[in-house]
C-alpha positions in Angstrom: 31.6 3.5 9.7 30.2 0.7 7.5 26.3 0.7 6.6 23.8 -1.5 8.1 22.2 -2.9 5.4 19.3 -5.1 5.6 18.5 -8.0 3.2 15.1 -5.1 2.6 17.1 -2.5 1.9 20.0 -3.6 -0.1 17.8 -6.5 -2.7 14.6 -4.0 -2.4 12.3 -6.8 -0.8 12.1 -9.5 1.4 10.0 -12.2 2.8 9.0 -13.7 6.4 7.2 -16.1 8.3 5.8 -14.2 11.3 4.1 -17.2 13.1 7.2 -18.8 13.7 8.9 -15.2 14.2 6.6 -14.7 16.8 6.6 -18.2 17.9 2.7 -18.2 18.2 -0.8 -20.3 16.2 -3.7 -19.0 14.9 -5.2 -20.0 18.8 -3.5 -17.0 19.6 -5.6 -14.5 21.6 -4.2 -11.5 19.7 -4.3 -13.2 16.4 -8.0 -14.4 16.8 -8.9 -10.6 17.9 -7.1 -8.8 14.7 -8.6 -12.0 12.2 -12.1 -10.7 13.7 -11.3 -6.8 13.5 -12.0 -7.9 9.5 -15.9 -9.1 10.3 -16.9 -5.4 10.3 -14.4 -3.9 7.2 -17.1 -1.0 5.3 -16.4 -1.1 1.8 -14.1 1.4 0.2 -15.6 4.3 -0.2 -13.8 4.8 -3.2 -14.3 2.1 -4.9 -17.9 1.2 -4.7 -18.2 -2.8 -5.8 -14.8 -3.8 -6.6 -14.9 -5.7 -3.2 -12.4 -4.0 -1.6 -13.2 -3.1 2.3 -11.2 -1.6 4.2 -10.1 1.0 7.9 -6.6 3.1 8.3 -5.0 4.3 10.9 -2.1 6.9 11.2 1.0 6.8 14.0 4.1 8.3 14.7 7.5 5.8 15.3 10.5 7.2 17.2 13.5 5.6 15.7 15.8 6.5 18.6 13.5 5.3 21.6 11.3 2.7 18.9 8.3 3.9 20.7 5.5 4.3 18.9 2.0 6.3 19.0 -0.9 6.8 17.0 -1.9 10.3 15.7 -5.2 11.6 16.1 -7.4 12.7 13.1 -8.2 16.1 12.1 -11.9 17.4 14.0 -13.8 17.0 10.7 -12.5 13.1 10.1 -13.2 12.4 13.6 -16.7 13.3 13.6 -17.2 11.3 10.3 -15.0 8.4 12.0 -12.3 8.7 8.9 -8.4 9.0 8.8 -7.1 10.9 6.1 -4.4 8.9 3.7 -2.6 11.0 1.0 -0.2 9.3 -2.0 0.5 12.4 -3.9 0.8 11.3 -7.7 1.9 7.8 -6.9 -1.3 6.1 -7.3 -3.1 6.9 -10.6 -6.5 6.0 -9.3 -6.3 8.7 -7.2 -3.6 11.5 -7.6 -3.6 14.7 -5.8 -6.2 12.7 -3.7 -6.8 12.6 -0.3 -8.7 9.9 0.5 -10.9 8.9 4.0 -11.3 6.1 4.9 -13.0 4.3 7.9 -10.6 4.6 11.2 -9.8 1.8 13.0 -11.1 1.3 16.3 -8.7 1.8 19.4 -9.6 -1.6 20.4 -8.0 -3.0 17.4 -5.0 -0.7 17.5 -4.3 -1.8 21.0 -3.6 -4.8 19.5 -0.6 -6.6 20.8 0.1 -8.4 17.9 -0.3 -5.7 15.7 2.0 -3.3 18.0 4.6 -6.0 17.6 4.6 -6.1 13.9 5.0 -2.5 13.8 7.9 -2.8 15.8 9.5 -6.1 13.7 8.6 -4.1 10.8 10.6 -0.8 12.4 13.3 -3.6 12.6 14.0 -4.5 8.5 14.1 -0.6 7.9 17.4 1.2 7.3 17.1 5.0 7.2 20.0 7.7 6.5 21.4 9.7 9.2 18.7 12.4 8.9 16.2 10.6 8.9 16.9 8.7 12.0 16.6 11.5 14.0 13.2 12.7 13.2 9.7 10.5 13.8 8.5 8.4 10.8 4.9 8.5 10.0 3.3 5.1 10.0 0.5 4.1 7.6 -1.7 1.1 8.8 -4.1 -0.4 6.3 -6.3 -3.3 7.2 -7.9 -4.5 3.6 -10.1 -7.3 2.7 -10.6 -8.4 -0.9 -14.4 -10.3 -0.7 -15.9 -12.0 -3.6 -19.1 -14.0 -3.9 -19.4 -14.2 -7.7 -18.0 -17.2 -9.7 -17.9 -14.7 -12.3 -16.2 -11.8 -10.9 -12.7 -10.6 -9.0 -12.1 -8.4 -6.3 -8.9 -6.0 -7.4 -6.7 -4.7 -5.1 -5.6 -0.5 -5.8 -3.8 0.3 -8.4 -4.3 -2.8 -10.4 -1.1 -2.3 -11.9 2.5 -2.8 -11.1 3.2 0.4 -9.4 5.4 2.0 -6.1 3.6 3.4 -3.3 5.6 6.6 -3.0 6.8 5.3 0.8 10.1 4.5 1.4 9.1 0.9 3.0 6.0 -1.2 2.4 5.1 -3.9 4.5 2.1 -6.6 3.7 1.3 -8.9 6.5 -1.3 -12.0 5.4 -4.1 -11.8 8.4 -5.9 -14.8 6.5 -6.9 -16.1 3.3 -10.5 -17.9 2.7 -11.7 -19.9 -0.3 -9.4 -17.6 -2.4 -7.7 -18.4 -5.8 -5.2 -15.8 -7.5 -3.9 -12.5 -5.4 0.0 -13.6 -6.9 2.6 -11.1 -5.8 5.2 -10.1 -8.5 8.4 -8.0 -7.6 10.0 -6.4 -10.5 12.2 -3.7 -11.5 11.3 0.2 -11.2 10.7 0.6 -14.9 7.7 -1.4 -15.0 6.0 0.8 -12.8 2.3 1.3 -14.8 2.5 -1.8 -16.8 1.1 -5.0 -16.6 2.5 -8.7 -15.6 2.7 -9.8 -18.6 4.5 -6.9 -19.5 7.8 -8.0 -17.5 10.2 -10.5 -18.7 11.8 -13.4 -17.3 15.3 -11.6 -16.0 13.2 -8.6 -14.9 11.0 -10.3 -12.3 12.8 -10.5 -9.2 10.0 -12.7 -7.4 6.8 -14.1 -7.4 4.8 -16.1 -4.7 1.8 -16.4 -3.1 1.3 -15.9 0.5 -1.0 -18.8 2.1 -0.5 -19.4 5.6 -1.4 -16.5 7.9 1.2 -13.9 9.4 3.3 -14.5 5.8 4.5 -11.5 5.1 6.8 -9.4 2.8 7.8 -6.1 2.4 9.8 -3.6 -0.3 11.8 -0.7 -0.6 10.1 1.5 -3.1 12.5 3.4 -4.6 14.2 0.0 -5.5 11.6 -2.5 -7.1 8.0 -2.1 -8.8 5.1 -4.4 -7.3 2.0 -6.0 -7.7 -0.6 -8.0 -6.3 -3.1 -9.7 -8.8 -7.0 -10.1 -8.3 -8.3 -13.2 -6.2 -11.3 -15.1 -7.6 -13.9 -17.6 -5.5 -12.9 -20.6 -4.8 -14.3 -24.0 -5.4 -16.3 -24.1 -1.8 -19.7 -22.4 -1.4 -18.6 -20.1 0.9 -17.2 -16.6 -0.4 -13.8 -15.8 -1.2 -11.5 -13.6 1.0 -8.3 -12.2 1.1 -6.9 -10.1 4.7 -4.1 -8.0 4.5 -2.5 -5.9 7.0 -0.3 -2.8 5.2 2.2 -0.8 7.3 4.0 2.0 5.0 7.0 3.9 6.6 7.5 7.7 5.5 10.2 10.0 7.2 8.8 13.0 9.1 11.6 16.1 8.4 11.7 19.3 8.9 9.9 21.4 6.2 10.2 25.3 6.0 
């Protein structure tokens, strides 16, 4: 039987426009809900003036019935209002690390436009026959980038071109404000660790901004390197903001 490849999965990124997807405006009850779930982001609480701010959430996907539900957190995080997120070695900030960070509320994961990205997202993943038979674990990030300094940036984690250590990586533009910078570069695995200016020409596969809310793009780790550069203040008096929405995908199998 052939494989099902997606554009995701066979070219190890790809790119959408999820307001004409989803065939709705920024007037949109659901959208104008998740923009404000971003008012109230605490800052990371590990990483203490970078102006990062952030909440995470944690929920299990059921390929074969592509229901999904979110996972409760452990007694200790609950109390303290925290999910627990865990890279392993794959982010050098913080290996071995489990980090966490402020939950998001159920109000906000009731979402409806959030619930159907999940489920588009579900929709550009390919997994092997294993894996399609067991839940995936679903990562939800909501991170805002804030500066106020025309001197400053606000840096996004790791500030380096790197690969999350999940199969799939989604980033969803919730909105950007009086922000410069925050490029995205996609390039090939080996330049995991280094710097743009590291890659050459024939070994960056893309390169874009995203500017108009609900853009989005996603990669499949194993395949590409990525990175998303620093945004600066722009030239309004107001501060300067950048809100993403992350979904990473991770198989749940058996382990004995």
């Amino acid at each position: 039987m052939p494989v099902d490849h997606s554009t995701l999965s066979a070219q190890g990124y790809d790119r959408w426009d999820l307001q004409t997807h989803f065939g709705i405006t920024e007037q949109d009850e659901n959208y104008k809900a998740l923009r404000a779930a971003y008012n109230d982001l605490p800052e990371d609480p590990y990483a203490p003036g970078s102006g990062r701010y952030r909440r995470y959430a944690r929920g299990v996907f059921l390929p074969w019935s592509k229901e999904f539900f979110w996972m409760p957190a452990t007694e200790s995080q609950a109390r303290e209002g925290m999910n627990g997120y865990y890279q392993g070695d794959n982010n050098p900030e913080y290996v071995g690390v489990t980090r966490n960070l402020p939950a998001i509320s159920d109000e906000v994961c009731d979402n409806k436009l959030l619930l159907d990205m999940i489920q588009f997202d579900f929709s550009q993943t390919r997994w092997n026959e294993d894996d399609s038979v067991w839940p995936l674990y679903v990562g939800v990030h909501l991170i805002k980038l804030h500066i106020e300094d025309d001197e400053h940036e606000a840096v996004s984690s790791p500030n380096e071109l790197h690969q999350d250590g999940e199969p799939y990586v989604f980033a969803h533009l919730i909105y950007r404000d009086n922000a410069e910078g925050g490029a995205n570069l996609i390039a090939t695995p080996e330049y995991r660790g280094k710097q743009p200016e590291d890659v050459p020409p024939a070994d960056r596969l893309a390169e874009f901004n995203m500017e108009r809310p609900l853009e989005a793009y996603a990669i499949t780790d194993h395949l590409v390197s990525h990175y998303v550069g620093p945004i600066r203040k722009g030239s309004e008096p107001t501060p300067g903001e950048r809100a993403i929405l992350l979904a990473d995908w991770v198989p749940m199998r058996h382990r004995i």
